[in-house]
C-alpha positions in Angstrom: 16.5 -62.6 -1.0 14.9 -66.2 -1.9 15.8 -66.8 1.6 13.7 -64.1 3.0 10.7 -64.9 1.1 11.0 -68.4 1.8 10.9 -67.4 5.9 8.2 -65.5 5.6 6.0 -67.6 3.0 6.5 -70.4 5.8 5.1 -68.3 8.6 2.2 -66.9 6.8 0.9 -70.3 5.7 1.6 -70.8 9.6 -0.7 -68.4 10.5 -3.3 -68.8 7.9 -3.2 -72.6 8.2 -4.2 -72.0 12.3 -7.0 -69.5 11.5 -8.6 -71.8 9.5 -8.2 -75.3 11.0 -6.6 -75.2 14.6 -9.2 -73.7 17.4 -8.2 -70.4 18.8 -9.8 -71.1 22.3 -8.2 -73.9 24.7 -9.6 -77.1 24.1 -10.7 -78.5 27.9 -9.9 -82.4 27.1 -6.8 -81.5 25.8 -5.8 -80.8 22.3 -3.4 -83.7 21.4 -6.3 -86.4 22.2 -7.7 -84.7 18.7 -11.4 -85.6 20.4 -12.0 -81.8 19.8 -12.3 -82.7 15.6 -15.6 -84.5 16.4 -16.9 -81.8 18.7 -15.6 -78.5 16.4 -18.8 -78.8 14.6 -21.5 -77.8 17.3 -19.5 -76.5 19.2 -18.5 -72.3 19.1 -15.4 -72.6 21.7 -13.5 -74.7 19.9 -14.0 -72.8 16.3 -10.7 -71.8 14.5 -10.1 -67.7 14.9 -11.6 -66.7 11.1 -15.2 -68.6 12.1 -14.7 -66.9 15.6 -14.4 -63.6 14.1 -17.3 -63.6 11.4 -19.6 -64.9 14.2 -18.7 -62.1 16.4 -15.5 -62.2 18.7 -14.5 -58.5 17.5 -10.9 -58.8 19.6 -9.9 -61.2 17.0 -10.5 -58.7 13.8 -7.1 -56.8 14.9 -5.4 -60.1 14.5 -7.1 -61.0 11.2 -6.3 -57.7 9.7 -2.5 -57.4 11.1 -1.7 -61.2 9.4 -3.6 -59.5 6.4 -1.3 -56.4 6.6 1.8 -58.4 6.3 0.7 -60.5 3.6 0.3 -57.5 1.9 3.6 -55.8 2.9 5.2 -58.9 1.5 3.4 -59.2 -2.0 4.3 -55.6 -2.6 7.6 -54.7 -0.6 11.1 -55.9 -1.7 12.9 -57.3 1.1 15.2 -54.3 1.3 12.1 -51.8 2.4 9.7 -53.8 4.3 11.4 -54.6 7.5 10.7 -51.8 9.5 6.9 -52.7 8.4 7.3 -56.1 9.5 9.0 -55.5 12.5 6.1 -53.2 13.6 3.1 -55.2 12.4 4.6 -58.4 14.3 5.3 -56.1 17.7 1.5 -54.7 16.8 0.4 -58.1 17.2 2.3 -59.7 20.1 0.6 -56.8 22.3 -3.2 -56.3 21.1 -2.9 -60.1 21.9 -1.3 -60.2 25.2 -3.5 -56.7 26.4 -6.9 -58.8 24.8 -5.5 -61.7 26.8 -5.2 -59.9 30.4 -8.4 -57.8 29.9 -11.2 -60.0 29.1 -11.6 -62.7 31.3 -14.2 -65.6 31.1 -17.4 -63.5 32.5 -15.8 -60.5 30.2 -13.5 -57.1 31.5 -11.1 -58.3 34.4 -11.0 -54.8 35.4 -13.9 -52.8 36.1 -12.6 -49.4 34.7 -12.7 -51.0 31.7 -16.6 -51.8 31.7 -16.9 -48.6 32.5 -15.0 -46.9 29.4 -16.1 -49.5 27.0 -19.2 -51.5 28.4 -20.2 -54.9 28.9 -18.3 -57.1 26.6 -18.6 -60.9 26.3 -16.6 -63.0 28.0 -13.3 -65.6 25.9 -12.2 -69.0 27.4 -8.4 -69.2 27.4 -5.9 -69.1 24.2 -5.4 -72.7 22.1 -3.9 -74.2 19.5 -4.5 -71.3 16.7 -4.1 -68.4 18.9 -1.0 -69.6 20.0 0.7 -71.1 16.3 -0.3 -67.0 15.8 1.8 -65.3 18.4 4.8 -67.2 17.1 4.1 -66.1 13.9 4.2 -62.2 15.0 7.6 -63.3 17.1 8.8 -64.4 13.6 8.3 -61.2 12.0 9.5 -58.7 14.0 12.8 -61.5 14.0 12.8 -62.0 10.1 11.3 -57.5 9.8 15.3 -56.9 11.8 17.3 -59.2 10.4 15.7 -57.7 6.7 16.9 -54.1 8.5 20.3 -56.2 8.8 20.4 -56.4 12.4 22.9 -58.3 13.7 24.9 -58.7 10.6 20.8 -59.9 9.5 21.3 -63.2 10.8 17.3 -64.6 11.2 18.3 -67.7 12.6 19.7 -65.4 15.7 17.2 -62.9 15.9 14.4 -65.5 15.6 16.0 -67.9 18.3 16.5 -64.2 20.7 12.3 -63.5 19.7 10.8 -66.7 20.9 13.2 -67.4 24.1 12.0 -63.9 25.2 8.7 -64.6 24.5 9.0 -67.8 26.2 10.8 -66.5 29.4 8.5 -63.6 29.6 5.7 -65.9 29.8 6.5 -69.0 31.7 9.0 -66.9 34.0 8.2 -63.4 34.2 4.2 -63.9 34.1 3.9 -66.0 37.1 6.2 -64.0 39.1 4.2 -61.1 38.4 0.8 -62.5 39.2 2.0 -63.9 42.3 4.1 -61.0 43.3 0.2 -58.5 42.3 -1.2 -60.8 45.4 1.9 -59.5 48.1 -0.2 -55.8 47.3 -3.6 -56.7 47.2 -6.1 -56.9 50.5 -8.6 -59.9 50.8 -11.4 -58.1 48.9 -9.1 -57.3 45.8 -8.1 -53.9 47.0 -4.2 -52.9 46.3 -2.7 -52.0 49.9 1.1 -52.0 50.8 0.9 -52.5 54.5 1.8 -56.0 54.2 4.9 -55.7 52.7 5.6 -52.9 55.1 5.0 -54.9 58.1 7.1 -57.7 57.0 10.1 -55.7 55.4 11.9 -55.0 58.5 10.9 -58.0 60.4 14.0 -59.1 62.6 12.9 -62.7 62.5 14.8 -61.9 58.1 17.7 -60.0 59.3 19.0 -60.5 62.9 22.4 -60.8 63.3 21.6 -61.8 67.1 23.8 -65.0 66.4 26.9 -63.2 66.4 25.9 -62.4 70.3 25.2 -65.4 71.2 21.3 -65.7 69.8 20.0 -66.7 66.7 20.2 -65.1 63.1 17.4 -64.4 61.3 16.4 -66.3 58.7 17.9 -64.3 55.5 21.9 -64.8 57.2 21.6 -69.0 57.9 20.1 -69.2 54.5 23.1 -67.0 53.2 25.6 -69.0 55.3 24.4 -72.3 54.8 24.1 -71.8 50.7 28.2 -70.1 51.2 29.0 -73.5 52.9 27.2 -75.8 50.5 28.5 -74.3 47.2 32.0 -74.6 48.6 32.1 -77.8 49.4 30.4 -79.3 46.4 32.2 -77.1 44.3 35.2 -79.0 46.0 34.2 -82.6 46.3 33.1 -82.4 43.0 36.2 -81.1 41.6 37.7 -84.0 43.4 35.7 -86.6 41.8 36.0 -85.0 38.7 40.2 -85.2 38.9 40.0 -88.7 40.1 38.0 -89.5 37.1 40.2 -87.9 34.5 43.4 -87.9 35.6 44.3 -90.5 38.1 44.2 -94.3 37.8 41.8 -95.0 40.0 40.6 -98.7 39.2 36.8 -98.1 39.0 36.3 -94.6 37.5 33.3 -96.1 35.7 31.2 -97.1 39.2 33.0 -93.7 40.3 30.9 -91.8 37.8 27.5 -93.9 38.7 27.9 -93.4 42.5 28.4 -89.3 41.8 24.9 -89.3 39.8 23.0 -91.5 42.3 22.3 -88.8 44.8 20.7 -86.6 42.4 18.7 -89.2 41.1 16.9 -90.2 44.5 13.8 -88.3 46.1 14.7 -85.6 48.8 13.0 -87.0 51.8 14.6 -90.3 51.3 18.1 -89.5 51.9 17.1 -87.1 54.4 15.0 -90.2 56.3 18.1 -92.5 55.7 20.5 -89.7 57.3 17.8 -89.7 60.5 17.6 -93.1 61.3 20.9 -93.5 60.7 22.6 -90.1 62.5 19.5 -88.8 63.9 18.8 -88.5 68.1 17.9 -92.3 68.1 19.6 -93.2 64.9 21.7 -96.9 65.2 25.0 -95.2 64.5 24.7 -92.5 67.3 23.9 -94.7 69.9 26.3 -97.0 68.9 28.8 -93.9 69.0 27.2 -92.9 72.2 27.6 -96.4 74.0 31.1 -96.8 72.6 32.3 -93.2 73.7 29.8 -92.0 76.5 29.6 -89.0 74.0 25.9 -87.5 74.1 25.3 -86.4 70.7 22.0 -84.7 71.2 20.2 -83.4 68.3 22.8 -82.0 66.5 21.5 -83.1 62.9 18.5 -81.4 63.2 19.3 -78.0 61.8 21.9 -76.2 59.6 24.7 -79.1 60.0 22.2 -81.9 59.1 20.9 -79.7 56.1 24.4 -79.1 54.8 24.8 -83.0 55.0 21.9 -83.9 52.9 22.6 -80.7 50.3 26.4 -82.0 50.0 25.1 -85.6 49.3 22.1 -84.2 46.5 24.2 -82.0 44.8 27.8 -82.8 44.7 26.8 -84.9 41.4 25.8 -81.7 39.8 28.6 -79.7 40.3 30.2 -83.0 39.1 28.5 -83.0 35.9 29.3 -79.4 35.4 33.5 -79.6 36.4 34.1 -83.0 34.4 33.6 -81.5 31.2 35.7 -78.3 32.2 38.6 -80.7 33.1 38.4 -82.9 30.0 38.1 -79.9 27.7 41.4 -78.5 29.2 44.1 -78.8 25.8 47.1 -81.3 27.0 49.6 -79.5 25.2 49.1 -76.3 27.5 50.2 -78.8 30.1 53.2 -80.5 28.2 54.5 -76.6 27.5 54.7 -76.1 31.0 56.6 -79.2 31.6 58.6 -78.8 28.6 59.7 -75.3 30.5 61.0 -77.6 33.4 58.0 -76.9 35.5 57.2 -79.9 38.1 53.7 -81.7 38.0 52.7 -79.2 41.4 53.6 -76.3 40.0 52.2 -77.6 36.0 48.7 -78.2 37.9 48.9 -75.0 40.4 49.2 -72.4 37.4 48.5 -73.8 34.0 45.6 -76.6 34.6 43.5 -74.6 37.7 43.3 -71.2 36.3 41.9 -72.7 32.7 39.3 -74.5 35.0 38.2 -71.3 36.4 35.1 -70.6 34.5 34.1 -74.3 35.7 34.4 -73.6 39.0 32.7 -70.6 39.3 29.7 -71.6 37.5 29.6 -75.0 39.6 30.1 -72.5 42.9 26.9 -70.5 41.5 24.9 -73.6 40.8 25.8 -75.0 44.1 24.6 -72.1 45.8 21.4 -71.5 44.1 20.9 -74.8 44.4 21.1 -74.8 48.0 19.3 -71.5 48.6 16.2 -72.9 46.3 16.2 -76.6 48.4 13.4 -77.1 50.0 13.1 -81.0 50.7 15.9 -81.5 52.6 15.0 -78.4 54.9 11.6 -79.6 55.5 13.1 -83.1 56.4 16.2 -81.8 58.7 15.5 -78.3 59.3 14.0 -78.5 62.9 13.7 -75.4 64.4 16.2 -73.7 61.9 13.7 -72.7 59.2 15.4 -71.4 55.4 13.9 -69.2 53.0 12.4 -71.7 51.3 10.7 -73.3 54.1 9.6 -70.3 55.3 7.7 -68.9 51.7 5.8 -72.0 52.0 4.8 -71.9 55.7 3.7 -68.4 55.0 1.6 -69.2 52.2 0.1 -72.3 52.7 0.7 -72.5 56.9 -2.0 -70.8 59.1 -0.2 -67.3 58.3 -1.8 -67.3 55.0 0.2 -64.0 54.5 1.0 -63.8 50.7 3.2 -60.3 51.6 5.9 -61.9 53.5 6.1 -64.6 51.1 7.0 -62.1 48.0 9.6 -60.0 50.7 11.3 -63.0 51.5 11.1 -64.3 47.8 12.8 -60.7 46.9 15.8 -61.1 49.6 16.4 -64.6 48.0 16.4 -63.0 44.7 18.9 -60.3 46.0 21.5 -62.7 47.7 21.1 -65.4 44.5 22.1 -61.6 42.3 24.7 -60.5 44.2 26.2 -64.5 43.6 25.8 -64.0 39.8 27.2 -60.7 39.7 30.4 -61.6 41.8 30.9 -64.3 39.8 31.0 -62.3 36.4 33.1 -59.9 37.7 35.8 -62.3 38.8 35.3 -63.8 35.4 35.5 -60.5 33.3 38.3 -59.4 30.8 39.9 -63.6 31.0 39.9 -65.9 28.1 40.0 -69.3 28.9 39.8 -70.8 25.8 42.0 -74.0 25.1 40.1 -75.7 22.0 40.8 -74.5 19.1 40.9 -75.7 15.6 44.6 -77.2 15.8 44.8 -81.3 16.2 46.1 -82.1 19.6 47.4 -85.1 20.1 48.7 -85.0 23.9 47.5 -86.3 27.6 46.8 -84.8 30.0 49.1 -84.6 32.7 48.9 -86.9 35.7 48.1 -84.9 39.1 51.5 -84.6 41.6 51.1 -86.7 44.4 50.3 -83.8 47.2 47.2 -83.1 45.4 46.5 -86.9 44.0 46.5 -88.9 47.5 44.3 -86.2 49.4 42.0 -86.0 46.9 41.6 -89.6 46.4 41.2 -90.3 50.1 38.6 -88.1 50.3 36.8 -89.6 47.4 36.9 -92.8 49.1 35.5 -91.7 52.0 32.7 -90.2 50.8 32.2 -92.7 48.3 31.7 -95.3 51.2 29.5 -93.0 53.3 26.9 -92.5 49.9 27.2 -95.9 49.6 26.0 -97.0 53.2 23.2 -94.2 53.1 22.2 -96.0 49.7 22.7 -99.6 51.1 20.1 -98.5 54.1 17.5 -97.0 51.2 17.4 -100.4 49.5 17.5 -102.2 52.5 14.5 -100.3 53.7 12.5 -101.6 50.7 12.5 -105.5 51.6 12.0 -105.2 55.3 8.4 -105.0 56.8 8.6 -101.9 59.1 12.0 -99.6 58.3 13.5 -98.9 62.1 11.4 -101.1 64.1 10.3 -104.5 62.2 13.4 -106.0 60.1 12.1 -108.8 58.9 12.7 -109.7 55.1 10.0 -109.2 52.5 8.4 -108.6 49.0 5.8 -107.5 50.0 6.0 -103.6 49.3 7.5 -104.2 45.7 4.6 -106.4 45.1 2.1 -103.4 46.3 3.6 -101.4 44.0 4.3 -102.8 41.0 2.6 -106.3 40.5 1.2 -107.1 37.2 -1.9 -109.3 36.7 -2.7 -111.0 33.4 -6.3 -110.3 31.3 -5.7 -111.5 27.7 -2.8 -109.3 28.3 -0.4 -107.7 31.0 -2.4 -105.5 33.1 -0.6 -103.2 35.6 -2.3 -103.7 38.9 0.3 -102.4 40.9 -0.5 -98.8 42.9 2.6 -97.3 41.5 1.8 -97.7 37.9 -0.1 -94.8 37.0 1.6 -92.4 38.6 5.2 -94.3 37.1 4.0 -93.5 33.8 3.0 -90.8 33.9 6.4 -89.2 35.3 8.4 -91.2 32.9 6.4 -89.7 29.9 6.1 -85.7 31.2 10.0 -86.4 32.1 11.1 -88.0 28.6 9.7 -84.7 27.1 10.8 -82.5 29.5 14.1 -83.5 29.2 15.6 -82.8 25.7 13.5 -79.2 25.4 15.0 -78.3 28.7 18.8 -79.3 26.7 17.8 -77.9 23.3 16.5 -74.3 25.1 19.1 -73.9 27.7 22.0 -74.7 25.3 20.7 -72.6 22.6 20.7 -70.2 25.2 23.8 -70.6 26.1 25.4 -70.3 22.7 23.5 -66.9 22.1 24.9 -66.0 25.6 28.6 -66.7 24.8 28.8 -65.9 20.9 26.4 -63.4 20.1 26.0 -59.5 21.2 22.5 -58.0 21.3 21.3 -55.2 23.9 19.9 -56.4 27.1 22.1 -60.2 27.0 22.9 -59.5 30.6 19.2 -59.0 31.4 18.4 -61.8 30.0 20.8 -64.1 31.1 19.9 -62.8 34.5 15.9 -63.8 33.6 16.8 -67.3 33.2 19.1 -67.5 36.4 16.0 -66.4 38.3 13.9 -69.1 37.3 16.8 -71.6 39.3 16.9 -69.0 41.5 13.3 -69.1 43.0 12.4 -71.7 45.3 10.1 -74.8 43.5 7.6 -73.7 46.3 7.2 -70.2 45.1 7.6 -71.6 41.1 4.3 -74.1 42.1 2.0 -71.3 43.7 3.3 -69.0 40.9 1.9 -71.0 38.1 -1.2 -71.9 39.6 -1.9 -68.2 40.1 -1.0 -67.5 36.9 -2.4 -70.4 35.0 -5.6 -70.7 36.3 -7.1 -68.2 34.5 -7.3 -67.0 30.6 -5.1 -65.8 28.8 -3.2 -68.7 29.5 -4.6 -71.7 31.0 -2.7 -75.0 31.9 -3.8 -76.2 35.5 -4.6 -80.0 35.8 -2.7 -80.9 32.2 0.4 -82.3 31.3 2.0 -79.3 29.7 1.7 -76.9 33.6 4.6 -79.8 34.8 6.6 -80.1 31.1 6.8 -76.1 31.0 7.5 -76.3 34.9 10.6 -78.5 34.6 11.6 -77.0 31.1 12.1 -73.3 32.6 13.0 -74.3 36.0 16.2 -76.6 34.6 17.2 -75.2 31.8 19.7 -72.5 34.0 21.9 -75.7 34.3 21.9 -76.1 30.9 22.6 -72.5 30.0 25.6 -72.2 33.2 27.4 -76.1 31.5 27.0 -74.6 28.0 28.2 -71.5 29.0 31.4 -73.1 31.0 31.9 -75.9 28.3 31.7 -72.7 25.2 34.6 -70.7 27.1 37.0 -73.2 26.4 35.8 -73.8 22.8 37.8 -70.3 20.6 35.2 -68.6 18.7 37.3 -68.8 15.3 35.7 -71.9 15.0 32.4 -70.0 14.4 33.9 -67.4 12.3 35.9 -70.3 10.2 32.5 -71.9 9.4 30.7 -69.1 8.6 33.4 -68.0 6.5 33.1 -70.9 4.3 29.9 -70.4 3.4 27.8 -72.1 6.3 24.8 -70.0 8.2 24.6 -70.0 12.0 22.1 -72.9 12.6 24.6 -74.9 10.5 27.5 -73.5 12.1 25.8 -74.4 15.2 24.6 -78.1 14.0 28.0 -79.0 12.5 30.5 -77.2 14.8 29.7 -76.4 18.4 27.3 -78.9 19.1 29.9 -81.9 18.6 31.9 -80.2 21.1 29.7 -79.9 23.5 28.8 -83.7 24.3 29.9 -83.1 27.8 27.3 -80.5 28.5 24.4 -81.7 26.6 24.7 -84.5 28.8 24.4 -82.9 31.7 21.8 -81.1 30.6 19.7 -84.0 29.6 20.7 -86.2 32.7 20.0 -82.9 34.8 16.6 -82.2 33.6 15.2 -86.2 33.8 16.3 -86.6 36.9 14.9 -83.6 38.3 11.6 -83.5 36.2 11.8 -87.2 38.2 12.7 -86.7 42.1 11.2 -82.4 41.9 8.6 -82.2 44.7 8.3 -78.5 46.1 6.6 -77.1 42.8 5.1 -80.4 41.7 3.1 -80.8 44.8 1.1 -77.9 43.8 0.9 -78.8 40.0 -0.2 -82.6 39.9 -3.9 -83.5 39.5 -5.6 -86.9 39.4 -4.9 -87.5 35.6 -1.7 -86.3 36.1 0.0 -87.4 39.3 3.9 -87.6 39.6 6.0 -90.0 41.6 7.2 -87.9 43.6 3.8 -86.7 44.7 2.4 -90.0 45.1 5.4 -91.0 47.6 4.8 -87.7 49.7 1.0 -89.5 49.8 2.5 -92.7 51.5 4.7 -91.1 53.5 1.9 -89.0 55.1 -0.3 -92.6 55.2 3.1 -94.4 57.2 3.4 -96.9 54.0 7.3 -96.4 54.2 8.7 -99.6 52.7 6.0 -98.8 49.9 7.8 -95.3 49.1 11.1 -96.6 49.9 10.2 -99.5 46.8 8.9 -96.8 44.9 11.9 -94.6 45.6 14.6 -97.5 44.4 12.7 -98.8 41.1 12.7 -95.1 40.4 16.1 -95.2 40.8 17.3 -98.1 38.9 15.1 -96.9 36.2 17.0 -93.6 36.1 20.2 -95.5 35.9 19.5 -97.5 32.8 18.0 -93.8 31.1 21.3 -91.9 31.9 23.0 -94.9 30.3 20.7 -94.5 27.1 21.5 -90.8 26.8 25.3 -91.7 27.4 25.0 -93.7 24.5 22.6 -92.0 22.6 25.2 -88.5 22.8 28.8 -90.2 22.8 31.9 -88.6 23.5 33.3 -85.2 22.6 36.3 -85.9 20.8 39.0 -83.2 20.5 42.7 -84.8 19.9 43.3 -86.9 16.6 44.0 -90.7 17.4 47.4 -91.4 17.3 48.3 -94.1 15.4 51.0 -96.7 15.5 54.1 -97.3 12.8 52.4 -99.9 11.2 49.6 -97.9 10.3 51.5 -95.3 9.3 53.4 -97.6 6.9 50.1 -98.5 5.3 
């Protein structure tokens, strides 16, 4: 019971300590600079919420008195009768703020039924510092009211993590779909009207099946097929890399693992560029082809084939990053049963090792596929005349259409197809265990793969090792020649454009690249470990816990990934414009951006790395004594090296090379990398973004390295030791 008072003595001085001190309204210079203290003074908007109230803002006096109310509940309730109370005053609170926050705007009511029920009412800037510190604080109760009722076994540490991650998703996920979805049904003067989204439901150019005649498919089917194609053959090719790596002999699995990550790691227009000079209608190896053979290749990479090219080289490496940890984590002793039983290496891998990895390669076929329906780069580069969802949401909200209702209908048939994915998938999954770590020492390897399977799949690694590695030879080699494709003479001079440094009593960065270089690394070095910390929590609530609603709200945070970046960008701006919630032209729009946008690939690797892992574990710790955040410090964590890294690699890159939601989200103090290379692209300066593009990507190399290091290896057999230190 200490415990409980503890909890709740922390939050109160939480919420007391940010009426008092932190200001309730959003600071416009940003809160962090801390300019605001020497401002507070003579200044009303940036008054903490108790000042705010006694001077007059009457929607705060409901917040006052509910934090009141539970101070109260606490000094005079035992813990055994007051968490229904608490429960209810925290739920209480979480809504009069969010109803205060979506009906007054800055020039007061945002609705004008409202005015007329209640009257003119002054106007509030958006929520800061202490408004926010507050609505945590009601999360926390009705978390700490439950767990008091002795929901779920009254673990807080649960209930609370389940309370914010809804309140999180709800805003930075549900909000902005929901204010941009409210514009599909609303006319140009504000009106709600439905004929746009009647008009564009049935629209043949989303659903023809004309193809199968002999035309052309609409564009709902080639985004369907070409996502069916790309998740299958990454799921593949990355399976392959990740048996070559593990259990083969392959002399350089080390520069194996590099090569896999590069891809991800480089913007999307550049490998699509690389891909047209080099296989495009006057690319050098097509004519070379075409004087060698006579063959007239035409334009046949312009379209779904070249798209399916660029997606296999951008996200083989994630599927990658997801399988290697499903085949490490597979227990070598399963393996050395099987052959103890006489069964050959073939028959060992056919139907002991492959059916443990399935929960790995379904999640890796699900990423691959979302991935590829929410792509938008490489469509835009390759796509030609054979638009994708993706391409076609932006076209028809920022292209002449300017039609916001066919952007939300074809949004909603890419939220359907990326559903019917997830759902397949857990249905194949359903009613299997998979686990193979337990709490046993094992002490075995893993067996070697039979040669049928072996020699195939290490050709084929070869190969495409040596095609990423030309495409990656022609990016770098772009960067020191004057004019990439027409003017090959050698030079420095775009790296010295970029990033030259000049010398005033000190290094100054005189370079155009700088500002925008560090700015990306600093939004992407926060981004990164919040988007591993909140998608594996998530995915250890997933996997080991049972509340109502977890398949809702696994399916929230899959459509996050789900969305395309495009519709993610104009979402946010919509919805973050304006009060309650402003965050346009700061840092924190592109950290929450990349935080909820990534984090499903944190969420599917933890959730494919924690099938393996037996859950007696958990119930072996906690039966010694040790809560669930210890149980999930001390236990799972360790073994879940393989996907944290992911996660964390995942997320920096990405928060890096993104450009289809950042485009809309960057402003001048904040400009990312990839926005600033779109800007020389568009003004021709291609050896500029090409040198851009490769520091970026050496850069990126030496990070993942640090976070290798920085995580280590999951460690799951005992070492074995030798006689003599036996003897000893």
């Amino acid at each position: 019971m200490t415990g409980d008072n503890r909890r709740l003595d922390l939050a109160f001085a939480a919420a007391f300590g940010a009426l008092v001190v932190l200001p309730w309204y959003r600071v416009k210079g940003g809160f962090f600079g801390f300019g605001w203290l020497a401002e507070m003074p003579g200044k009303r908007d940036l008054w903490p919420g108790l000042v705010q109230a006694l001077t007059g803002r009457w929607p705060l006096w409901p917040v006052l008195l509910l934090v009141a109310l539970a101070i109260l509940v606490r000094l005079t309730q035992p813990p055994g009768r007051r968490g229904r109370a608490l429960a209810l005053i925290g739920l209480a609170g979480l809504a009069w703020m969010m109803a205060e926050g979506v009906s007054l705007g800055i020039r007061g009511w945002n609705w004008g039924q409202l005015e007329d029920i209640f009257g003119k009412a002054a106007g509030q800037p958006a929520f800061g510092a202490g408004a926010v510190v507050n609505a945590l604080v009601f999360t926390l109760l009705i978390a700490f009211g439950l767990a008091e009722r002795g929901v779920l076994k009254g673990d807080a540490f649960v209930l609370g993590a389940i309370a914010v991650l809804l309140l999180l998703v709800a805003t930075f996920v549900f909000y902005p779909i929901v204010s941009m979805f409210t514009g599909a049904f609303q006319d140009f003067d504000g009106s709600f009207t439905a004929e746009g989204v009647l008009k564009n439901l049935p629209d043949p150019k989303i659903w023809s099946l004309a193809c199968l005649t002999g035309g052309y498919c609409g564009v709902a089917w080639r985004t369907f097929f070409l996502a069916v194609c790309t998740a299958t053959g990454t799921t593949l090719l990355g399976l392959a890399f990740a048996l070559v790596a593990t259990r083969t002999r392959f002399p350089a699995k080390k520069g194996l693992r590099l090569l896999t990550v590069l891809p991800i790691i480089t913007p999307p227009f550049v490998v699509g560029l690389a891909l047209t000079l080099m296989l495009g209608r006057s690319g050098f190896v097509t004519q070379w082809i075409e004087v060698a053979t006579g063959w007239e290749l035409g334009r046949w990479l312009y379209g779904l084939t070249g798209i399916w090219l660029a997606q296999m080289l951008s996200f083989t490496p994630i599927t990658f990053l997801v399988l290697i940890g499903v085949v490490e984590g597979i227990s070598p002793s399963m393996e050395e049963a099987s052959q103890t039983l006489r069964a050959d290496q073939w028959r060992t891998f056919r139907k002991v090792s492959l059916p443990l990895m399935a929960p790995g390669l379904a999640n890796a076929f699900l990423i691959g596929f979302i991935e590829s329906m929410a792509d938008f780069g490489n469509p835009l580069v390759l796509g030609g005349s054979g638009g994708v969802l993706s391409t076609e949401i932006f076209f028809a909200v920022v292209g002449a259409q300017n039609d916001p209702a066919r952007a939300a209908v074809l949004a909603t048939v890419l939220l359907c197809f990326t559903l019917t994915a997830f759902l397949a998938q857990r249905l194949w999954l359903s009613g299997r265990n998979f686990a193979t770590v337990t709490g046993k020492g094992d002490g075995g390897r893993h067996a070697a793969l039979p040669s049928r399977v072996g020699v195939p799949v290490t050709a084929v690694v070869v190969v495409w090792s040596a095609f990423t590695l030309f495409i990656y030879g022609m990016i770098l080699f772009g960067g020191f020649v004057k004019l990439w494709g027409l003017d090959h003479s050698l030079t420095f001079e775009h790296y010295q454009r970029a990033f030259s440094i000049g010398w005033d009593h000190g290094p100054v960065w005189t370079g155009v690249a700088w500002n925008s270089f560090w700015t990306t690394m600093e939004i992407a070095l926060i981004a990164a470990p919040l988007t591993a910390a909140v998608g594996l929590l998530t995915a250890w609530l997933i996997v080991r816990q049972k509340f109502p609603g977890k398949a809702a709200f696994e399916f929230a945070l899959m459509m996050s990934f789900a969305i395309p970046g495009t519709v993610i960008g104009i979402s946010y701006i919509m919805a973050f414009n304006l009060p309650p919630v402003q965050l346009t032209g700061s840092a924190l729009i592109l950290i929450f951006c990349f935080v909820f946008r990534n984090m499903p690939v944190g969420v599917r690797g933890g959730v494919a790395a924690m099938a393996q892992i037996e859950g007696s574990l958990d119930e072996a710790s906690q039966s010694l004594g040790a809560t669930s955040a210890r149980t999930m410090r001390k236990v799972v964590l360790p073994l879940l090296r393989p996907a944290i890294l992911a996660a964390l690699v995942y997320s920096f890159v990405r928060a890096i090379t993104s450009i289809s939601a950042v485009i809309f989200l960057v402003s001048a103090k904040y400009n990312m990398a990839t926005a600033y290379i779109v800007g020389l692209v568009e003004n021709g300066q291609y050896g500029v973004a090409i040198a851009y593009s490769s520091v970026l990507i050496v850069v990126m190399i030496a990070v993942i390295g640090g976070f290798q290091l920085l995580v280590g290896e999951r460690r799951l057999r005992r070492p074995a030791t030798t006689p003599r230190e036996v003897t000893a």
